[in-house]
N, C-alpha and C positions, 0 to 999 in steps of 0.2 A: 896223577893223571886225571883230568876232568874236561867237559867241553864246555863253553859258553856263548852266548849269544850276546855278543857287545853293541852289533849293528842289530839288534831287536831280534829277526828271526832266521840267521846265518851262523849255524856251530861254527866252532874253532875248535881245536885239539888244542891242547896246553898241557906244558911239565909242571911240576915245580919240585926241584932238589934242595935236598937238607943243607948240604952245605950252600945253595943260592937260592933262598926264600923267596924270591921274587916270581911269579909266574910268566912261563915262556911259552912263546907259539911254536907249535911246529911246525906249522906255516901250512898246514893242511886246512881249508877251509870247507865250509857242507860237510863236517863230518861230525857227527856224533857218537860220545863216547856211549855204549852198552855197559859192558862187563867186562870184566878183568880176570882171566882163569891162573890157580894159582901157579902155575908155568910161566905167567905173567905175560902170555897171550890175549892180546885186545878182542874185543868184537865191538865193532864201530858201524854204523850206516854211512857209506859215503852218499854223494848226490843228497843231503838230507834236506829236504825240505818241509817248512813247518805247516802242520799240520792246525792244530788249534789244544790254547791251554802249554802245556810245554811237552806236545808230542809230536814228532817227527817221522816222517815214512822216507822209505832212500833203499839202497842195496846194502844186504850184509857185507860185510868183510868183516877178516881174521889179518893182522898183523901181529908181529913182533912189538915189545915193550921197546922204545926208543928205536926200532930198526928200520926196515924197510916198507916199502908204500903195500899201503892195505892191498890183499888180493881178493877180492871181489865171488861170491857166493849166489847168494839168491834175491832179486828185485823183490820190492814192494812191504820190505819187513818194517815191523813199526820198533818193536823190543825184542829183548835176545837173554839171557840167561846162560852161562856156562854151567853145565853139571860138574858137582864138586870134583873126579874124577882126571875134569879137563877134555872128557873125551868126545864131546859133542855138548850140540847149543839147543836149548830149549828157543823157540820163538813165539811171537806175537803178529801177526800178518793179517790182511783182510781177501778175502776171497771169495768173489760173488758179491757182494755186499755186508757180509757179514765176519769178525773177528775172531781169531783161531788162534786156540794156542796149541802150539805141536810138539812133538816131542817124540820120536826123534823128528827133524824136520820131514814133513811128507805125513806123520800119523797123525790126526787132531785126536787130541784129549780133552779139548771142551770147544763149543761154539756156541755165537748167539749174535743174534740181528743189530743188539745193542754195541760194547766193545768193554776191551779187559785190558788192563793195564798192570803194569807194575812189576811183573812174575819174578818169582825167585823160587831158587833150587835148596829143598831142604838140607842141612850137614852132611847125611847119610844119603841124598839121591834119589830118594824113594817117593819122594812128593814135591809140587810146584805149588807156593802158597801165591796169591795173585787178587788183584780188585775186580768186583764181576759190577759191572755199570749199569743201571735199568734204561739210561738213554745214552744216544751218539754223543759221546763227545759233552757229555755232562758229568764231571767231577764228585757226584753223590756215588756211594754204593754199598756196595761189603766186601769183606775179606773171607776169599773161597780158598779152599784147598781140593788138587787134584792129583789121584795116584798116577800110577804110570798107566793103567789098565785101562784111566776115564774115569774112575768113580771121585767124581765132583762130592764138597762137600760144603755148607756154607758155617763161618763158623761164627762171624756178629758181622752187624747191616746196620741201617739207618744212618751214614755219616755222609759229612760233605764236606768236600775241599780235599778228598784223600789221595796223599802225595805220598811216596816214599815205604817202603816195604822189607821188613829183613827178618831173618831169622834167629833164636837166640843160639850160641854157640852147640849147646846139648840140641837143640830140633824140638824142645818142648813147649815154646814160645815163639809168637810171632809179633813184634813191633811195628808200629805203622802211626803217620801222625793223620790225623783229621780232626774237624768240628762236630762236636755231638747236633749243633744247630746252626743254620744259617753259615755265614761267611768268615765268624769267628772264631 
């Protein structure tokens, strides 16, 4: 399952199965894909509109893997997070002008004027590793981690172009690609 942007800045949901390699639409459009819980519960943005860079703001929803039309949560989220659990959604939203990640939705566990991207739930649940940004919608930053309580931590900084964030299967590593300089 993954979303794309074919017409430049319009998601699509798309399958692709083992036995039909070819990638198929769900015919769901303005929706981007989040996170995948392993229940195999979606969390998608519908209404997703782009944002800048490859980030999108829309309403959360929760759907079924291959099933029925997303059922619709809360306006204005950018990114979403399944806790390993499945039992609720870690978020990324803006509010006042400023980027929030929450967790459960409604409690912020970190803010700032700038914005955060990327989050992910560690193995165990116990912490959201995530990009903390020094400007709007500028792609430099570092990779923070946050307890559940709030206690923010920074763990290396100075990159740019930084896309993409996981954690290693044990929780004792965090992966992420960027440039140590410039655009390369």
């Amino acid at each position: 399952v993954f979303s794309a942007s074919d017409e430049g800045t319009t998601p699509t949901l798309y399958t692709i199965q083992p036995e039909y390699p070819e990638a198929k639409s769900t015919g769901l459009t303005d929706v981007q894909l989040l996170s995948i819980s392993r229940q195999g519960e979606l969390a998608v943005l519908t209404h997703a509109h782009f944002v800048g860079h490859r980030m999108f703001r829309g309403t959360l929803a929760r759907m079924p893997l291959g099933g029925s039309a997303p059922r619709e949560i809360l306006e204005d989220v950018e990114e979403a997070d399944w806790a390993p659990d499945g039992s609720g959604l870690a978020i990324i939203r803006e509010v006042n002008g400023k980027s929030r990640l929450e967790y459960p939705v409604g409690k912020v566990l970190y803010e700032t004027a700038a914005y955060v991207s990327d989050l992910r739930f560690s193995p165990k649940g116990d912490r959201i590793a995530f990009f903390d940004h020094p400007a709007k919608y500028d792609d430099r930053g570092k990779v923070s981690v946050v307890d559940l309580a709030g206690k923010k931590s920074d763990l290396v900084g100075g990159f740019w172009g930084m896309e993409g964030l996981a954690w290693s299967q044990d929780g004792d590593e965090i992966f992420f690609s960027a440039s140590a300089a410039g655009a390369n």
